[in-house]
C-alpha positions in Angstrom: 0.0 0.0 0.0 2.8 2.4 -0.3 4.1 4.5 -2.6 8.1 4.2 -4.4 8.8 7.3 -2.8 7.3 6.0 1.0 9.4 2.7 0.2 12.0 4.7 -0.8 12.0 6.4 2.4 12.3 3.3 4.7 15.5 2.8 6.2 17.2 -0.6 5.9 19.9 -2.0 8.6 22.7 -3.9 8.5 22.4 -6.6 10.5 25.3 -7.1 11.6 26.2 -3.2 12.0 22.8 -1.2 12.8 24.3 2.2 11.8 24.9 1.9 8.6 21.5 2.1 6.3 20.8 1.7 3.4 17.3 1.9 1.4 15.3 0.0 -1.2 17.2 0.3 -4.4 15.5 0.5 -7.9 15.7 -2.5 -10.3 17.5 0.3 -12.6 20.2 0.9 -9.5 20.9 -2.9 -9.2 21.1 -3.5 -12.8 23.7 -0.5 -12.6 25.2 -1.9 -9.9 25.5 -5.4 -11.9 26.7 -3.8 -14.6 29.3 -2.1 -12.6 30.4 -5.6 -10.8 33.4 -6.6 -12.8 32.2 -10.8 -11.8 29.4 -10.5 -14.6 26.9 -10.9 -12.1 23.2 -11.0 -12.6 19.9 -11.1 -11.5 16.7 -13.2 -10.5 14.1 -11.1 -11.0 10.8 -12.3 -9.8 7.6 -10.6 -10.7 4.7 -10.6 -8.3 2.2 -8.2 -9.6 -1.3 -7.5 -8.1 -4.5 -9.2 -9.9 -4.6 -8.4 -13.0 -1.7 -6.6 -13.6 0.9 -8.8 -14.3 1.1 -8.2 -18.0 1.6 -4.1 -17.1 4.3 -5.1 -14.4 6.0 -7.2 -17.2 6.2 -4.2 -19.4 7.1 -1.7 -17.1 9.7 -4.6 -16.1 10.9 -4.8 -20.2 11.1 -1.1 -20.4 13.7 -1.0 -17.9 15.5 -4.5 -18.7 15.5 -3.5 -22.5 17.0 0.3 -22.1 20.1 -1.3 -20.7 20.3 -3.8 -22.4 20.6 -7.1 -19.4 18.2 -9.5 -20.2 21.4 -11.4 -21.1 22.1 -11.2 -17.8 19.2 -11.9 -15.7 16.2 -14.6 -15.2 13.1 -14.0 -14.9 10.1 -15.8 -13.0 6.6 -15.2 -11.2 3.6 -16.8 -10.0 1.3 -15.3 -12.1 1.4 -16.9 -15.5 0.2 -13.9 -17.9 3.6 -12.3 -16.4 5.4 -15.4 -17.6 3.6 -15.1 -20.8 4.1 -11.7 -21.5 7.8 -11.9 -21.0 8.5 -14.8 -23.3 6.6 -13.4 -25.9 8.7 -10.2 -25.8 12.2 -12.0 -25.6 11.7 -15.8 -26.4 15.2 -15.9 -26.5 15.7 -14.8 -22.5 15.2 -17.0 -19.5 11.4 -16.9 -17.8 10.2 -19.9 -15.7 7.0 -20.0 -13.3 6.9 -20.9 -9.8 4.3 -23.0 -7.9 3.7 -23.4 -4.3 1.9 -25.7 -1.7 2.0 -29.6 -2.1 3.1 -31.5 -4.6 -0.3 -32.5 -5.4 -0.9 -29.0 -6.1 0.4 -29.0 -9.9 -2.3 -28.5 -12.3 -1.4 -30.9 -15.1 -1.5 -27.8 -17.4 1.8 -26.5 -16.3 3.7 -29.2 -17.6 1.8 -27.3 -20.9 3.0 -23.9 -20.5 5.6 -21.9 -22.5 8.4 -21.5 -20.1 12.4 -22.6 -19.6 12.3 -23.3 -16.2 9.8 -24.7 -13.1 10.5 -22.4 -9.8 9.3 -24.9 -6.8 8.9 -24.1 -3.2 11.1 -26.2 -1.1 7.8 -28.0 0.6 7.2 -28.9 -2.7 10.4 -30.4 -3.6 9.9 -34.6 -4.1 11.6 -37.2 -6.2 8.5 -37.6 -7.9 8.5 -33.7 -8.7 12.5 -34.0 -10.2 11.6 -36.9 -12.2 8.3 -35.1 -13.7 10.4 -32.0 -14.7 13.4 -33.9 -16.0 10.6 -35.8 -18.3 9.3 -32.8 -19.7 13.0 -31.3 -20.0 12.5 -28.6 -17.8 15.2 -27.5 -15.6 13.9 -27.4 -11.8 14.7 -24.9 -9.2 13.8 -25.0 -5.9 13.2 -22.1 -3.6 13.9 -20.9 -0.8 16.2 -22.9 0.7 18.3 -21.9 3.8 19.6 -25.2 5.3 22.5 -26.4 3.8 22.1 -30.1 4.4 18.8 -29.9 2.2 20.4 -27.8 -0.1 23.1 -30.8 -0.5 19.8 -33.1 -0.6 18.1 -31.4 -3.4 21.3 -31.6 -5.5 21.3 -34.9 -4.6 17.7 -35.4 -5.9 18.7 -33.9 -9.0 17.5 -30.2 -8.8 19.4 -27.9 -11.2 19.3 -24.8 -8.8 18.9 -23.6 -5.0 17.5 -20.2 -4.7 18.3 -18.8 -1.5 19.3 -15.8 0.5 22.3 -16.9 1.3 24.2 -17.3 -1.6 28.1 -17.9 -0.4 26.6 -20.9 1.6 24.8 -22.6 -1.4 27.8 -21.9 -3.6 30.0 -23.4 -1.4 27.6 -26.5 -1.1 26.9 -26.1 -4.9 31.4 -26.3 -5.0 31.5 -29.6 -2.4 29.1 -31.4 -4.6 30.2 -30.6 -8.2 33.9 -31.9 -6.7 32.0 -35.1 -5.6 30.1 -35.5 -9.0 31.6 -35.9 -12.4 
């Protein structure tokens, strides 16, 4: 219910330092700040528009994606499917995939249907049966949000082709330990 500039406003702490803040960047700032990072770094951009409006938040999502030129560099997924749709159609060429949530008994059969690159799951969702499904319809399969590193190893295990998490050295370094252990 606020506005950019009321978001905008908000200051964020550092955990770990509580004077230094910071606030909620644009997705223009971080694509400037990717573009800046000399690693080649990208993003995940996730859209989660209101009812109705996923096909305006995809746009206004291009606009910026397009004018400097990262969609190269950056993934793309959401919930809402007309968001999904509306991306791919623009850019078939960059990465979109659609996330579901709840059980596993939750997946309309229609998704395995749908125009995307990728499956986004939540981790409750996560199952061998789930892994096997996606691999048979050739759909990568990413599972989200994962902050335990032991299931992070497990999924891997399973044969998931990405952890989404917030703690990204920790799932790169379990990401390291079990591409050493797997040819």
């Amino acid at each position: 219910a606020l506005t950019w500039e009321e978001l905008r406003a908000l200051p964020l702490h550092d955990a770990s330092s509580y004077q230094d803040t910071g606030y909620i960047a644009s997705l223009e700032e971080l694509i400037r700040f990717c573009q800046a990072d000399e690693s080649g770094m990208g993003l995940l951009i996730e859209l989660k528009p209101e009812a109705g409006q996923g096909e305006a938040l995809a746009r206004a999502i291009l606009d910026v994606v397009e004018a400097h030129d990262f969609g190269e560099r950056a993934i793309f997924m959401s919930l809402d499917y007309p968001s999904v749709e509306a991306l791919h159609a623009a850019h078939p060429e960059w990465w979109v995939g659609y996330c579901v949530f709840g059980t596993t008994g939750d997946i309309d059969e229609s998704v395995w249907r749908y125009d995307i690159d990728f499956l986004a799951a939540e981790e409750s969702m996560i199952s061998n049966r789930l892994v096997m499904q996606t691999r048979e319809q050739g759909l990568p399969l990413y599972v989200w949000s994962v902050y335990d590193t032991e299931k992070m190893l497990q999924y891997l295990e399973m044969g998931v082709s990405g952890i989404i998490t917030d703690w990204p050295e920790e799932a790169r370094a379990v990401a390291d330990r079990y591409l050493a252990s797997h040819s």
